[in-house]
C-alpha positions in Angstrom: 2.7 103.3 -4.3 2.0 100.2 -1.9 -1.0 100.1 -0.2 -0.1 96.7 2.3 3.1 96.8 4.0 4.2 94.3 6.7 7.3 94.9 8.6 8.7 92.5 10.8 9.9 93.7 14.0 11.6 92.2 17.1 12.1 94.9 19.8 15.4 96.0 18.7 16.5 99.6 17.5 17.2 98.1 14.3 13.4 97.1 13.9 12.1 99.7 15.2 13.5 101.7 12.7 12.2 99.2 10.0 9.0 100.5 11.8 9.6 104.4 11.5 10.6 103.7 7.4 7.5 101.4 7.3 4.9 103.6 9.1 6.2 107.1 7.0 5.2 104.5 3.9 1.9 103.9 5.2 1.1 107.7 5.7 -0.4 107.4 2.1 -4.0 107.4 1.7 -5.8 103.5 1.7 -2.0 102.0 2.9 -2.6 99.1 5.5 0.8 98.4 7.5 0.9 95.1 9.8 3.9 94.8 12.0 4.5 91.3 12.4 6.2 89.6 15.7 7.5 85.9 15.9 7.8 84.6 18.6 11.4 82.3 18.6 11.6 78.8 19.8 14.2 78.7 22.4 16.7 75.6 22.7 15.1 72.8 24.9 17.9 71.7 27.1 16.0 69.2 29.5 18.8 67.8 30.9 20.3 71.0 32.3 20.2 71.3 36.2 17.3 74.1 36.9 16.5 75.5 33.1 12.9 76.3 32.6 12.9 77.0 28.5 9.4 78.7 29.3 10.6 81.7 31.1 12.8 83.2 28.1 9.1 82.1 25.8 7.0 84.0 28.9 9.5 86.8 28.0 9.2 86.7 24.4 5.5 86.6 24.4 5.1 89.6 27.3 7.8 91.5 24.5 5.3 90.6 21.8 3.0 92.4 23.6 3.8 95.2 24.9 4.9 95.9 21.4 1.9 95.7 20.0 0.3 97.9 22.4 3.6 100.6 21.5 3.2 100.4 17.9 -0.5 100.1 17.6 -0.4 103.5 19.7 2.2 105.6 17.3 0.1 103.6 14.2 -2.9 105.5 15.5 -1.0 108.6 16.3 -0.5 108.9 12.1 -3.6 107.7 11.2 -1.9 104.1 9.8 -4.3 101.3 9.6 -3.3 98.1 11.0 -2.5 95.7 13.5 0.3 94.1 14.8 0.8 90.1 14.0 2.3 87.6 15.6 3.4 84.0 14.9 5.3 81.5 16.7 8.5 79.5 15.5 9.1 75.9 15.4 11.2 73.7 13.7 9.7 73.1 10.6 8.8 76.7 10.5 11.4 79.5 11.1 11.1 83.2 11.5 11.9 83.9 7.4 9.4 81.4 6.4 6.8 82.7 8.9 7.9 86.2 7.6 7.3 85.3 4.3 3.9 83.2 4.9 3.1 86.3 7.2 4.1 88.3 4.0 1.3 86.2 1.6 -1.3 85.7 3.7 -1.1 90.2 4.3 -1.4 90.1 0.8 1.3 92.4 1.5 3.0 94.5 -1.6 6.1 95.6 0.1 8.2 93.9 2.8 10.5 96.2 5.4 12.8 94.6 7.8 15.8 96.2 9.6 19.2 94.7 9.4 22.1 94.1 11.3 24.3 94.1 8.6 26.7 91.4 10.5 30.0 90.4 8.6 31.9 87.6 8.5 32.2 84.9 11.6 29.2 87.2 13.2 27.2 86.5 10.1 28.3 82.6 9.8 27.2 82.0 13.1 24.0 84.1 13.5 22.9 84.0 10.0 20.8 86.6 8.2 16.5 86.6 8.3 16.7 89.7 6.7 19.0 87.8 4.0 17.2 84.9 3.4 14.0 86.6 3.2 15.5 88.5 0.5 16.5 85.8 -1.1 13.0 83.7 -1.2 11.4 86.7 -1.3 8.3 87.3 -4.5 7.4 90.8 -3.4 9.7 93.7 -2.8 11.8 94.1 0.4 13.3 97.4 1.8 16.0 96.9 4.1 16.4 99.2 6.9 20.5 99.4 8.0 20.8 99.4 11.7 22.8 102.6 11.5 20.5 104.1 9.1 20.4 107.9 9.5 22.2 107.4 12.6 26.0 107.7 12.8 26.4 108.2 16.7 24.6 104.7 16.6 26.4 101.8 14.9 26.8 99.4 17.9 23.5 98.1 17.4 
């Protein structure tokens, strides 16, 4: 049984059913579950005529949120305990690392993330959080496919 689940979520139907798998976990009696939200740095392209880099972070930070206000709500709904975390990206710290620091300092016992599962040029270029979090990883991780229970839905 865990007791102290984070899930990382970013807004997307993917996460949020990372969330639904995460908060049915949690149900259990004395389970904490923390969603946790990064916040990603966006490329600063100061030399481009008219770009403002702070309105896709004023974005990101209003999505942030607005999901913390929706997921605290449907925690409460089940009787889950926990809040929603955020964190913000950087360089030196990207959002598996701050997934997995999120992960330690939770104390967390189980790890749930939603994935994409992108193939080939798709997954070159965007790369995989869920993947490398798996991969550095020292507590368990569920992964949630982004068509997972859902087969009217695998454009996601």
């Amino acid at each position: 049984m865990y007791t102290r689940i984070l899930v990382a979520v970013d807004g997307s139907h993917t996460s949020r059913r990372a969330f639904d798998a995460a908060l049915a976990l949690a149900s259990a009696p004395g389970a904490v579950l923390q969603p946790f939200y990064v916040i990603e740095n966006t490329p600063m392209y100061y030399e481009a005529p008219g770009y403002d880099p702070s309105v896709l972070h004023n974005q990101l930070v209003e999505q942030g949120k607005e999901l913390a206000d929706d997921l605290t709500k449907v925690m409460r709904e089940h009787g889950v305990a926990g809040d929603l975390a955020t964190a913000q990206a950087s360089s030196l710290d990207d959002v598996p690392t701050l997934v997995l620091k999120a992960a330690e300092a939770f104390k967390a016992d189980l790890l749930v993330m939603g994935t994409h599962g992108r193939r080939g040029f798709q997954r070159l270029i965007l790369g995989s959080v869920a993947e490398r979090c798996v991969r550095q990883a020292t507590l368990p991780v569920l992964l949630i496919p982004s068509a997972a229970g859902h087969d009217d839905d695998k454009t996601d």
